[in-house]
VOBA-1610 file (N, C-alpha, C; in pm, whole numbers, padded with zeros to 5 digits, always signed):
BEGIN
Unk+01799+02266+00803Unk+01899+02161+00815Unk+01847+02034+00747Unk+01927+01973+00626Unk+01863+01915+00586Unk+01850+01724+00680Unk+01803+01594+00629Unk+01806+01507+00712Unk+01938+01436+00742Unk+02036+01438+00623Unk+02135+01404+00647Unk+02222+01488+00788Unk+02223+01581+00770Unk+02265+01719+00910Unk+02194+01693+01023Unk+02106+01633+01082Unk+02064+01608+01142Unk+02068+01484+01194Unk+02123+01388+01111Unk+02147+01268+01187Unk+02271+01270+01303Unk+02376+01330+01212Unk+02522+01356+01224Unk+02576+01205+01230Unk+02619+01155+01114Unk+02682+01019+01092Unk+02811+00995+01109Unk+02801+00884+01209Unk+02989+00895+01246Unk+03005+00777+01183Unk+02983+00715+01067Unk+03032+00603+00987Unk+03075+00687+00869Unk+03173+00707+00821Unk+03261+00807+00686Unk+03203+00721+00572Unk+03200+00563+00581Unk+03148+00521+00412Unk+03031+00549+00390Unk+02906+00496+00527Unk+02826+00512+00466Unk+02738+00708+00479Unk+02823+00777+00558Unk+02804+00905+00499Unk+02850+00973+00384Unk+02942+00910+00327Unk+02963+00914+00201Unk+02904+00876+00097Unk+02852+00781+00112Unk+02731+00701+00005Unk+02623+00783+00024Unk+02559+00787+00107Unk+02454+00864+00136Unk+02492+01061+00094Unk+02571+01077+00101Unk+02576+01214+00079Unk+02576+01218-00064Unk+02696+01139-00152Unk+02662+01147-00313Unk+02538+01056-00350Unk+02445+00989-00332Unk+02337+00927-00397Unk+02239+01000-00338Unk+02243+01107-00239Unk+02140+01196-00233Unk+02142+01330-00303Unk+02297+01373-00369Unk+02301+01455-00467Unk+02225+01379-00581Unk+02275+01287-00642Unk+02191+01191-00734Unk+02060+01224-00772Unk+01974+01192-00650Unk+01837+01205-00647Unk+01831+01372-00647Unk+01864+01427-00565Unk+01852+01587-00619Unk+01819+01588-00808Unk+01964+01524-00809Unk+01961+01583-01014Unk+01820+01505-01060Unk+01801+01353-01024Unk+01667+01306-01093Unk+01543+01401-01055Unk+01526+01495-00922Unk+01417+01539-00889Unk+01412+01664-00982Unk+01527+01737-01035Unk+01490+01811-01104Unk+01469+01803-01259Unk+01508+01748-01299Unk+01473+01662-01438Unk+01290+01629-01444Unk+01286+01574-01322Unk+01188+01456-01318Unk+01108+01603-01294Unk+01055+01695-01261Unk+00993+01875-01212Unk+00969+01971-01313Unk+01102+01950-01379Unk+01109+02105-01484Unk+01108+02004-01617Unk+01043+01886-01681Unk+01068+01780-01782Unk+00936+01785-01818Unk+00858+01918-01891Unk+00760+01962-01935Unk+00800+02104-02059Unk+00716+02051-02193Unk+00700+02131-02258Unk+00647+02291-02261Unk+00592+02273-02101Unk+00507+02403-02064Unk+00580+02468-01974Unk+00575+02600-02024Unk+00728+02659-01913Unk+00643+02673-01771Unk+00491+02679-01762Unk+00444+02713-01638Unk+00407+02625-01560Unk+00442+02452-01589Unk+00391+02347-01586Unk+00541+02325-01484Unk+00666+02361-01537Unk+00813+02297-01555Unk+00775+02431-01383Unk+00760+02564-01392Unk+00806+02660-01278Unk+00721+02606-01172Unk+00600+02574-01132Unk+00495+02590-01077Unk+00532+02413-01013Unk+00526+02322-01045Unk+00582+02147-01047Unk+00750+02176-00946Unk+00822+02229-00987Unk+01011+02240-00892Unk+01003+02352-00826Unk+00875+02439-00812Unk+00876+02525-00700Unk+00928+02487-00518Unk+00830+02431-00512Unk+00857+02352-00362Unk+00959+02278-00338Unk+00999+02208-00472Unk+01161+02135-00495Unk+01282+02195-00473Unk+01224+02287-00554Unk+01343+02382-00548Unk+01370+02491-00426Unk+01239+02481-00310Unk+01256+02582-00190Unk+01320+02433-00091Unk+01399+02403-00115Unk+01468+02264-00014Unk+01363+02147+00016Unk+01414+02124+00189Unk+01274+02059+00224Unk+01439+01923+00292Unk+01365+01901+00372Unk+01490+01783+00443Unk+01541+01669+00422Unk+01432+01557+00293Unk+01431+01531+00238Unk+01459+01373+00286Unk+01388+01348+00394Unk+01371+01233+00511Unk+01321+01135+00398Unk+01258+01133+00362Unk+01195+00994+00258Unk+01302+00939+00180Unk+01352+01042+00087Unk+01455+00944-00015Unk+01559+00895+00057Unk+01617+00967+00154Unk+01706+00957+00263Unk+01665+00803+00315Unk+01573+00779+00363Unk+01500+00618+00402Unk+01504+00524+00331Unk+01465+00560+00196Unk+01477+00517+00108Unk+01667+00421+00076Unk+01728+00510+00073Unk+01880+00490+00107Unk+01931+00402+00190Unk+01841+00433+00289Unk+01872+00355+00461Unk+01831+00181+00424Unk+01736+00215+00362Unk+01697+00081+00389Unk+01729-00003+00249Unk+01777+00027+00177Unk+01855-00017+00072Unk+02015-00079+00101Unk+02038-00022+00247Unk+02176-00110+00280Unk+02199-00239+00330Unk+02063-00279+00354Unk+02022-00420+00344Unk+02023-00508+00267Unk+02052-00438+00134Unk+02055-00541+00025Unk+02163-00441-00072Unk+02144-00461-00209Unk+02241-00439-00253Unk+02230-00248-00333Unk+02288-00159-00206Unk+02236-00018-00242Unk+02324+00032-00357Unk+02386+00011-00457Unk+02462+00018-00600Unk+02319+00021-00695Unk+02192-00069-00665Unk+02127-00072-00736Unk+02062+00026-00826Unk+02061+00099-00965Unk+02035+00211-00981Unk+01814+00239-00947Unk+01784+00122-00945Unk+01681+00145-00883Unk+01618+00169-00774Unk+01738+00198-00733Unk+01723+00262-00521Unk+01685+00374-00589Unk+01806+00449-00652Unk+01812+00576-00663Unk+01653+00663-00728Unk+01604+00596-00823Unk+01491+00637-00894Unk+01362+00617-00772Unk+01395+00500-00675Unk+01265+00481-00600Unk+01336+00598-00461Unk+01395+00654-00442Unk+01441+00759-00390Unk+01368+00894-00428Unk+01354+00915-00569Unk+01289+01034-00625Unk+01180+01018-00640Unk+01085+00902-00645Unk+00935+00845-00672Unk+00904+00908-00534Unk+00948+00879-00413Unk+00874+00897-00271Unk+00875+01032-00243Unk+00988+01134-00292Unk+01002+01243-00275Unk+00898+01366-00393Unk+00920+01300-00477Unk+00769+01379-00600Unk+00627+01333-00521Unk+00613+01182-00516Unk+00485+01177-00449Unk+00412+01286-00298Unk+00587+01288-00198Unk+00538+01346-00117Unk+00533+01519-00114Unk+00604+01584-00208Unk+00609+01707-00277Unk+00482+01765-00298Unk+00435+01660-00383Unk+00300+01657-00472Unk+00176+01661-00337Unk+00180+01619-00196Unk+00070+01590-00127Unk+00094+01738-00041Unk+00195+01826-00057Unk+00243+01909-00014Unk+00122+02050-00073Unk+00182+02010-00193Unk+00081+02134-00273Unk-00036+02088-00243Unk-00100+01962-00212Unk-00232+01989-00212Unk-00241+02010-00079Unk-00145+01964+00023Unk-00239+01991+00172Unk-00227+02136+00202Unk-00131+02207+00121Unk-00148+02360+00207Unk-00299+02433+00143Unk-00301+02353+00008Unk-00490+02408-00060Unk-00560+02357+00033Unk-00570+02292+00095Unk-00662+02219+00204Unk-00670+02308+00294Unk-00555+02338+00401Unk-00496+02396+00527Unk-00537+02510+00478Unk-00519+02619+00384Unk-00496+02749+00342Unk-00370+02802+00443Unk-00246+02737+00401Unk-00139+02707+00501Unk-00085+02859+00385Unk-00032+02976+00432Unk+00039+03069+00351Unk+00226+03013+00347Unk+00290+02935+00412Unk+00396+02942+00390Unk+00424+02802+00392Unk+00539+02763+00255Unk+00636+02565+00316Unk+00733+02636+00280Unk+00803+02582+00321Unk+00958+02572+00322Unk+01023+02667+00338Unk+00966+02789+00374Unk+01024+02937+00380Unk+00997+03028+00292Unk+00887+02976+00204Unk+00860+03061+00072Unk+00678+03086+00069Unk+00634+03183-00036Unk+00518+03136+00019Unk+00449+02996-00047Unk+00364+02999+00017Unk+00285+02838-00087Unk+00263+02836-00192Unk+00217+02733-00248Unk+00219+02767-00454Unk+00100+02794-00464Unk-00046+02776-00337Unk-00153+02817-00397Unk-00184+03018-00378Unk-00050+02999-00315Unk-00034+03176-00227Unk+00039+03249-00351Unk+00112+03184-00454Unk+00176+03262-00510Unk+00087+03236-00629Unk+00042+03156-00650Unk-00067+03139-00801Unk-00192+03155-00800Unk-00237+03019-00772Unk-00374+02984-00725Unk-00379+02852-00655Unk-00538+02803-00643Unk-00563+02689-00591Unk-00532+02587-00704Unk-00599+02603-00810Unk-00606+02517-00921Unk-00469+02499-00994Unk-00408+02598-00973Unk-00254+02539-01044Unk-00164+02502-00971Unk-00192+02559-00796Unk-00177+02471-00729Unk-00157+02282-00732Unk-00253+02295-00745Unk-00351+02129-00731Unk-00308+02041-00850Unk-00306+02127-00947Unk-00253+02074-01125Unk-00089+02031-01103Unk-00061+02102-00994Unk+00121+02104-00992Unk+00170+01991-00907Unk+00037+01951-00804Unk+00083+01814-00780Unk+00011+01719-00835Unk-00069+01713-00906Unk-00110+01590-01012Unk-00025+01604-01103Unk+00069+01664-01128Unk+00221+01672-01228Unk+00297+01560-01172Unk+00364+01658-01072Unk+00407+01546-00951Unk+00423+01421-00962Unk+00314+01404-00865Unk+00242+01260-00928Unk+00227+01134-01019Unk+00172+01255-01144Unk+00206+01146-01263Unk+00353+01152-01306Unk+00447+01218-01302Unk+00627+01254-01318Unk+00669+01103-01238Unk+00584+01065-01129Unk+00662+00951-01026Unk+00570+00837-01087Unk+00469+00834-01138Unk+00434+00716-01185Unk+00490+00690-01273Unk+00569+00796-01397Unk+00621+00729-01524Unk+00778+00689-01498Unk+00834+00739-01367Unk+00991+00744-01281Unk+00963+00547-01253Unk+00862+00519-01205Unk+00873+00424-01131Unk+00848+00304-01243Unk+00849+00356-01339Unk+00766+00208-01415Unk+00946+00126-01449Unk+01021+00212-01417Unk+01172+00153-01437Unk+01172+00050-01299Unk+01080+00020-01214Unk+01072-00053-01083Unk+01023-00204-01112Unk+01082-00253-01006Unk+00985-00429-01039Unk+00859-00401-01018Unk+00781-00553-00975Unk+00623-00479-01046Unk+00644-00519-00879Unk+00678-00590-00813Unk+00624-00641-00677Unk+00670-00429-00605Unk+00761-00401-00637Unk+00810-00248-00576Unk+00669-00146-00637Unk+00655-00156-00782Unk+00532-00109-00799Unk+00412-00109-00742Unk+00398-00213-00710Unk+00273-00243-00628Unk+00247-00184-00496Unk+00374-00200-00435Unk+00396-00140-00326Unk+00400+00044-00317Unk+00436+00082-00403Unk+00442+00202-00418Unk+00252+00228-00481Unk+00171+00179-00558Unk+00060+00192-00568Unk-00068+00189-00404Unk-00027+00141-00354Unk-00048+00015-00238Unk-00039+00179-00178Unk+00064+00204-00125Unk+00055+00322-00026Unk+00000+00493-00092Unk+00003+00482-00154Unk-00009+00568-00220Unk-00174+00598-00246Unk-00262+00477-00245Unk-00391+00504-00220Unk-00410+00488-00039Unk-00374+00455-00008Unk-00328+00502+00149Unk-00333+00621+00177Unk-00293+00692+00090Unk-00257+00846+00130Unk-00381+00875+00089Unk-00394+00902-00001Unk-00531+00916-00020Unk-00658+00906+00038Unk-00671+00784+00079Unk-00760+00711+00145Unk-00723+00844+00313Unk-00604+00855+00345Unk-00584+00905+00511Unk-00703+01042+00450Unk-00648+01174+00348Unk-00659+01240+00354Unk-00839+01249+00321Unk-00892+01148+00272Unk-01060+01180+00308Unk-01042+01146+00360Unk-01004+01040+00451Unk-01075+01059+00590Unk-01083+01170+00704Unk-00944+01245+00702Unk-00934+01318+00738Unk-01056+01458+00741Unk-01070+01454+00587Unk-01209+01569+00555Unk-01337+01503+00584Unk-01349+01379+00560Unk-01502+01361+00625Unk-01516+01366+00767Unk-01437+01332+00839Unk-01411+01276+00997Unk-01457+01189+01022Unk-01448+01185+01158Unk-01491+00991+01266Unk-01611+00997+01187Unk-01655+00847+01199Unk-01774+00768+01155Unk-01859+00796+01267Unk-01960+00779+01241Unk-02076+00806+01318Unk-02066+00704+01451Unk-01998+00727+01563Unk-01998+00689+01711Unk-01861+00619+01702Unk-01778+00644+01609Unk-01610+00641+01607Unk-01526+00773+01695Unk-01479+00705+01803Unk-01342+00768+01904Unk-01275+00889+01777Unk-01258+01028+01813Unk-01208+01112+01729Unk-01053+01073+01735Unk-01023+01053+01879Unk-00860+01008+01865Unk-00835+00896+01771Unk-00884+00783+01782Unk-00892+00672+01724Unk-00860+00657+01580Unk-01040+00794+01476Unk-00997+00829+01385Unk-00874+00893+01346Unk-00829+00951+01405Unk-00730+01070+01406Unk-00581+00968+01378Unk-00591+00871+01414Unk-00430+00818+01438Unk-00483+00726+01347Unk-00586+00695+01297Unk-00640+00585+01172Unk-00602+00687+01043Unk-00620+00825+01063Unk-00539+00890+00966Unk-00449+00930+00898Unk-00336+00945+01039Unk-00235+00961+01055Unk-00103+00818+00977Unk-00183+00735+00982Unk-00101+00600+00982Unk-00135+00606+00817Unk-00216+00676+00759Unk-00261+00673+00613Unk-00191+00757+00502Unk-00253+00911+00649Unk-00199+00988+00543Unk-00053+01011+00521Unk+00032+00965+00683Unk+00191+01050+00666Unk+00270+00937+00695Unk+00198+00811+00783Unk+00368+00670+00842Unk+00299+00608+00682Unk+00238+00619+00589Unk+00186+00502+00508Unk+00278+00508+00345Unk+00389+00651+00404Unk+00463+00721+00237Unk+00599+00703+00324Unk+00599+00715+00510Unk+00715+00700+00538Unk+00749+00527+00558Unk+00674+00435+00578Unk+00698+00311+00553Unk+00740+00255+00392Unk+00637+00315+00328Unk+00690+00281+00212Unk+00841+00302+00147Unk+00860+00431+00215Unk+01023+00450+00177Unk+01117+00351+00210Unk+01157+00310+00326Unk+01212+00245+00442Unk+01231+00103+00316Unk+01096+00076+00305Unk+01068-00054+00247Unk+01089-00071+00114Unk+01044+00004+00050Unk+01061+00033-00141Unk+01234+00008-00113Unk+01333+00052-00050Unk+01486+00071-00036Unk+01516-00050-00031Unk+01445-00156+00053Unk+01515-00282+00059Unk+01405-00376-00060Unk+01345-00334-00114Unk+01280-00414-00207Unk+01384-00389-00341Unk+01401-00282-00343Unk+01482-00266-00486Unk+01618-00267-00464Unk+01696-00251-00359Unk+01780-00368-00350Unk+01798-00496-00361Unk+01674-00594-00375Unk+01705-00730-00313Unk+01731-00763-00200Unk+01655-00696-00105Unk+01686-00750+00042Unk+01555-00914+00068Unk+01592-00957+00145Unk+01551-01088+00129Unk+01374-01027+00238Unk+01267-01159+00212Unk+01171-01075+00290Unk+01153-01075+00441Unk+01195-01103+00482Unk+01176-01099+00639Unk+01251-00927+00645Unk+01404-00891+00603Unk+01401-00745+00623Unk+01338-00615+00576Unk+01265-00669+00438Unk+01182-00598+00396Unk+01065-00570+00519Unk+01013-00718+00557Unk+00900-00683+00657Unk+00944-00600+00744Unk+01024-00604+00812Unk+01099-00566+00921Unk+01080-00406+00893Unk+01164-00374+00783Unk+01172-00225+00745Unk+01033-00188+00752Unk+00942-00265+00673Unk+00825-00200+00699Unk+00706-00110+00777Unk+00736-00259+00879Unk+00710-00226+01018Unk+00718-00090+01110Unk+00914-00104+01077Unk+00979+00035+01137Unk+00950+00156+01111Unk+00933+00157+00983Unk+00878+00246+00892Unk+00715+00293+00921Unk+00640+00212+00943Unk+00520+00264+00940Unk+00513+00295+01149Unk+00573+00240+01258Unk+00559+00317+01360Unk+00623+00455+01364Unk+00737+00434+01327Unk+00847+00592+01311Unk+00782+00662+01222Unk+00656+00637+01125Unk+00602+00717+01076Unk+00501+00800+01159Unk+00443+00710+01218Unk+00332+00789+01307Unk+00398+00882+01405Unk+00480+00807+01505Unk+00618+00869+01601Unk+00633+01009+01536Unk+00676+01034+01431Unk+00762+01138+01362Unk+00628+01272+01328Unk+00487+01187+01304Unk+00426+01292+01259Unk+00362+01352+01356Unk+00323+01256+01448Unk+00286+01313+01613Unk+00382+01398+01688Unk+00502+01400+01628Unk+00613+01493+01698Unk+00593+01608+01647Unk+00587+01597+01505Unk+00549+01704+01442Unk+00469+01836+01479Unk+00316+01750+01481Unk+00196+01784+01542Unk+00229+01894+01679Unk+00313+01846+01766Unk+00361+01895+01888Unk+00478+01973+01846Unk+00516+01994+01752Unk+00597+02102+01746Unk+00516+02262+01717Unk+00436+02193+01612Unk+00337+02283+01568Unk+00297+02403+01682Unk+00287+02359+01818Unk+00232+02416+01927Unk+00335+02490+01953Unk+00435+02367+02037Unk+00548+02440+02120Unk+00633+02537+02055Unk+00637+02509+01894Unk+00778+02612+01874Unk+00717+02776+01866Unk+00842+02855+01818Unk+00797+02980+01852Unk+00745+03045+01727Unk+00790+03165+01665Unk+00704+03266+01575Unk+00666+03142+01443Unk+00812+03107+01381Unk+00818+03034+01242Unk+00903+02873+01268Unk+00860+02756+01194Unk+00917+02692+01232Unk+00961+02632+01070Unk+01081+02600+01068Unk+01076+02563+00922Unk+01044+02643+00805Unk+00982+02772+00825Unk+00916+02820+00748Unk+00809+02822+00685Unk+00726+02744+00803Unk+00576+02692+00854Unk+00562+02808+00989Unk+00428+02890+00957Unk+00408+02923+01106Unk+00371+02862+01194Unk+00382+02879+01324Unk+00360+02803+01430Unk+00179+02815+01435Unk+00126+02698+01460Unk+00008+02725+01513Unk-00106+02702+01420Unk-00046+02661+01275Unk-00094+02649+01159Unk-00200+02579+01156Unk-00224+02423+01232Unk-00344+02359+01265Unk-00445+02445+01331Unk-00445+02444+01438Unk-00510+02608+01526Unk-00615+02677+01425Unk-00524+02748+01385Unk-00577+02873+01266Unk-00664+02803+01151Unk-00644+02673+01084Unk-00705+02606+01034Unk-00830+02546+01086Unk-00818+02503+01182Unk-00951+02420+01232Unk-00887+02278+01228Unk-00776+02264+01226Unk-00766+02059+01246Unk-00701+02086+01395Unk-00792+02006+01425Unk-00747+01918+01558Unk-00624+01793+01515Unk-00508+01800+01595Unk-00425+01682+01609Unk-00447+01601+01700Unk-00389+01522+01738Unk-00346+01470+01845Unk-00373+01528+02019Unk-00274+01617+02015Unk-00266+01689+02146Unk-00376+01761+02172Unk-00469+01799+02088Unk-00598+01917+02062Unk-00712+01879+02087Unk-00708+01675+02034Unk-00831+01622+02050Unk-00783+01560+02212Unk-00700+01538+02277Unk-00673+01489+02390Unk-00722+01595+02496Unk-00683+01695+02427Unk-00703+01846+02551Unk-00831+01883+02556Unk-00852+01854+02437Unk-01070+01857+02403Unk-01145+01796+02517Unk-01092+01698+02581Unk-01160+01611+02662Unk-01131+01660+02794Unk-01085+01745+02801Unk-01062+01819+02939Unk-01162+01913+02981Unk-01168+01968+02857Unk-01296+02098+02893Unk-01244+02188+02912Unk-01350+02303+02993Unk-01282+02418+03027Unk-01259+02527+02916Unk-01185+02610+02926Unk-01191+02683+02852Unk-01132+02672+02728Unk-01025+02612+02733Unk-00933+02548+02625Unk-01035+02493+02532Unk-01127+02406+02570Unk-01223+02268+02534Unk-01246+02366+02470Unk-01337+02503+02518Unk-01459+02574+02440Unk-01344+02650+02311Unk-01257+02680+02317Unk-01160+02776+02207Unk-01140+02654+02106Unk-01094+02529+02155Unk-01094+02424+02016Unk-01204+02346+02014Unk-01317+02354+02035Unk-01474+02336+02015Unk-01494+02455+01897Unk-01444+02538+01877Unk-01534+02681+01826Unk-01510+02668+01672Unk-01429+02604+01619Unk-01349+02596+01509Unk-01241+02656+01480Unk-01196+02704+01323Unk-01090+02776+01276Unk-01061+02899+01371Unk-00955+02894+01395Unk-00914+03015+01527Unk-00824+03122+01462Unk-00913+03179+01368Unk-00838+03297+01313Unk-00856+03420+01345Unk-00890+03454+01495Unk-00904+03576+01553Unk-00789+03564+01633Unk-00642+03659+01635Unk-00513+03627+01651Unk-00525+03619+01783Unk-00602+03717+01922Unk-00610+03700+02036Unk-00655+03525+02092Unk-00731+03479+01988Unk-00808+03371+02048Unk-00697+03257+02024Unk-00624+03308+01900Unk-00545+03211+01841Unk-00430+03170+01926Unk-00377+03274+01977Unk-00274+03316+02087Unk-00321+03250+02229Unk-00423+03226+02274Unk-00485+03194+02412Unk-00505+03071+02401Unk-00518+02960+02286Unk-00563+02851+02288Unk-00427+02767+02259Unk-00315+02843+02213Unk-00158+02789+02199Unk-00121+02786+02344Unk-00170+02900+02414Unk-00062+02871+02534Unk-00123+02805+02629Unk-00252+02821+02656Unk-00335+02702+02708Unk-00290+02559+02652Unk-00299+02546+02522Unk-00246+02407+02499Unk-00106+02357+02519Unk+00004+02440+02518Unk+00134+02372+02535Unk+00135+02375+02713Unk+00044+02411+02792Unk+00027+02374+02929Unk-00112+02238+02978Unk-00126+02188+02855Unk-00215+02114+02886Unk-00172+01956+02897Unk-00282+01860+02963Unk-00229+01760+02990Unk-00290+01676+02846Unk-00289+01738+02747Unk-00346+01629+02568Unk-00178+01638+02527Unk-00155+01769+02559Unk+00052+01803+02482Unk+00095+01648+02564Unk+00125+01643+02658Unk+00181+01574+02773Unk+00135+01426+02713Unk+00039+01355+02678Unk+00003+01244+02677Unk+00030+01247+02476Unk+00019+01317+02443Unk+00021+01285+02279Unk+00191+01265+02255Unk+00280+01335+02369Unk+00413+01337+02365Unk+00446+01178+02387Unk+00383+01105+02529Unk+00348+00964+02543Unk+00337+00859+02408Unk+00260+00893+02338Unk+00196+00820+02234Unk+00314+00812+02141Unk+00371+00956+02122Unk+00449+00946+02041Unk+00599+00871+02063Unk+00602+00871+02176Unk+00751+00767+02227Unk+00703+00649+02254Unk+00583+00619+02249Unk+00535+00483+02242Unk+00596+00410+02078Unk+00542+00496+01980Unk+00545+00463+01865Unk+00690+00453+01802Unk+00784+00514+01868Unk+00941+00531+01826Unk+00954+00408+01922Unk+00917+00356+02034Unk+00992+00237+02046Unk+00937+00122+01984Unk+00819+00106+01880Unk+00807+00005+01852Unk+00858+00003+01695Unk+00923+00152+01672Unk+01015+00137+01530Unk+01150+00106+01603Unk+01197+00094+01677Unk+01273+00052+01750Unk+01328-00064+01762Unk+01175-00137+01823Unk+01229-00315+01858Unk+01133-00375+01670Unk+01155-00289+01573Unk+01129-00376+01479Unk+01287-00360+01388Unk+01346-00219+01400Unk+01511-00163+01415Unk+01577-00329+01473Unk+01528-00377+01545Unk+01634-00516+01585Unk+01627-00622+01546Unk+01522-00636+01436Unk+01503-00752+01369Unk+01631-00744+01258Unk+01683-00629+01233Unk+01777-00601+01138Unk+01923-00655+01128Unk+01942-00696+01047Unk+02101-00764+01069Unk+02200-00611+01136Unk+02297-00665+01185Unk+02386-00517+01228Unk+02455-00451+01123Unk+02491-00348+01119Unk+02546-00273+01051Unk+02470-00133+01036Unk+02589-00057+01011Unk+02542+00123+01044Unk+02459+00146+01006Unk+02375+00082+00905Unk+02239+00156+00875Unk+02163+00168+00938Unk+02146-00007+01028Unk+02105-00039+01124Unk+02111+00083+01227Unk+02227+00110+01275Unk+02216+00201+01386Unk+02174+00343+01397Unk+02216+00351+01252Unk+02110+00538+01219Unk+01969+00497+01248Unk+01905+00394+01179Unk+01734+00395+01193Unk+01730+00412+01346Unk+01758+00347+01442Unk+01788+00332+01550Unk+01815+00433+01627Unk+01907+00564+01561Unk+01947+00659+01609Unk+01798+00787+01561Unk+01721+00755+01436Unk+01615+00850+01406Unk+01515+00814+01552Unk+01463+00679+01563Unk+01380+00674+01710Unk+01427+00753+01793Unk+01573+00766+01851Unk+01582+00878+01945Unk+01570+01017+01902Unk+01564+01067+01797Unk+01557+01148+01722Unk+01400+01239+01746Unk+01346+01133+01703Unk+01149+01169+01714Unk+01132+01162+01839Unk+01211+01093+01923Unk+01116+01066+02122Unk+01185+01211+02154Unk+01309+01265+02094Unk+01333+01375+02186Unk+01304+01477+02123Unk+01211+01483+01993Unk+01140+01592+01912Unk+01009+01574+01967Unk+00957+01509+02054Unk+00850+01496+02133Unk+00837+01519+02260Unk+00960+01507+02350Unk+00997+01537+02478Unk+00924+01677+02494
//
């Protein structure tokens, strides 16, 4: 279901706007994918594009462009910049994860390799740096700005906590890097290239970077609770990997037997894998990371009210309830 289907918008204009300027960005994403001389460059780059995907960023992107003036054709292009960038972090995190499935298909390092993998989002990548140079430089910046953010989350992520650094601590110092730091930017890039004045830019920002964390910590907890396939992600995918989230490093501190199964590392023995899921969706780390995460949707919330009124206003507004009850 993609993000628009999921909101369910009872304003007809601006689900109308939003429904054709997200076809829009569809057509730039594929242009902007398969816009290589190399036919294996063009298949391997709109793979993951082309297996869907919900498409929450450019969608934000949109949202927060109704703040200022969303006709702008540079919404639309900074719409497809956030969606290649985050495409692109896609292919590399399942090389990371050794994740076999996104979007319902298998992964691109599952159907190729690692390395053309990895090549397919440094395509990506550079496809949204040459998309964006049509941007002001202050939107540029901003889009540079987070973007080593991401970066910056994802070593940290591989080195881990600093030597006598809180693992939770690190963990949500990551989180705010690697996944609210591309969903703020969206939110915000929308009202920058509109011309929204700066106090709603800040504002968006703000919203943007708690509902980022909110959204990925929900995530995290879906990972557990849902059942065989989720998305076309298997369930349990952290687990089997060896990353601790949220709920994993909370339950860590409990001990017990749970403690010793996510103490041990990568849990790719399916019995063990199986015993440490259902131990964890009965544990009290699920329960408190669920906390954290409705903490973080209400403070995209009361930054949601700095916003002048109008429906856009009330969808962002309506995604916070969205993530607290994808966390419930």
């Amino acid at each position: 279901m993609s993000a628009i289907e999921q909101l369910k918008l009872t304003d007809p204009d601006l689900a109308e706007h939003l429904r054709k300027s997200m076809a829009e960005v569809e057509a730039r994403l594929l242009v902007a994918a398969s816009e290589s001389p190399d036919p294996l460059v063009s298949q391997t780059a709109g793979y993951l594009l082309g297996a869907g995907g919900k498409r929450w960023r450019p969608l934000l992107v949109l949202l927060g462009a109704q703040f200022g003036d969303p006709e702008r054709d540079s919404v639309l292009d900074a719409a497809a910049v956030v969606e290649l960038v985050h495409a692109a972090s896609l292919y590399h995190d399942d090389v990371m994860d050794e994740a076999p499935l996104r979007h319902g298909v298998p992964s691109a390092h599952t159907r190729w390799n690692n390395k053309i993998a990895i090549l397919a989002g440094d395509h990506l990548v550079a496809r949204a740096a040459t998309l964006s140079l049509g941007l002001d430089e202050q939107a540029r910046r901003a889009q540079a700005e987070a973007f080593e953010r991401l970066v910056m989350g994802q070593v940290r992520e591989v080195a881990g906590p600093r030597p006598g650094q809180d693992p939770v601590a690190h963990h949500l110092e990551v989180v705010r890097d690697k996944s609210a730091s591309l969903i703020a930017l969206s939110v915000r890039l929308g009202g920058l290239c509109a011309g929204a004045d700066a106090g709603t830019v800040a504002a968006l920002g703000e919203y943007g970077e708690a509902l980022g964390v909110a959204f990925q910590l929900s995530d995290d907890m879906i990972d557990i609770v849902s059942g065989a396939d989720r998305a076309g992600k298997a369930a349990g995918t952290d687990l089997r990997a060896g990353v601790l989230t949220l709920p994993a490093l909370l339950a860590l501190r409990e001990g017990g037997r749970l403690g010793e199964l996510l103490a041990a590392g990568p849990l790719q023995d399916a019995e063990l894998h199986a015993e440490a899921l259902e131990l964890l969706r009965s544990s009290a780390g699920l329960a408190a990371a669920g906390s954290e995460a409705a903490r973080y949707a209400a403070e995209a919330r009361s930054a949601a009210g700095r916003l002048r009124d109008c429906p856009a206003k009330q969808v962002l507004e309506a995604l916070c309830e969205l993530v607290s009850s994808r966390a419930a």
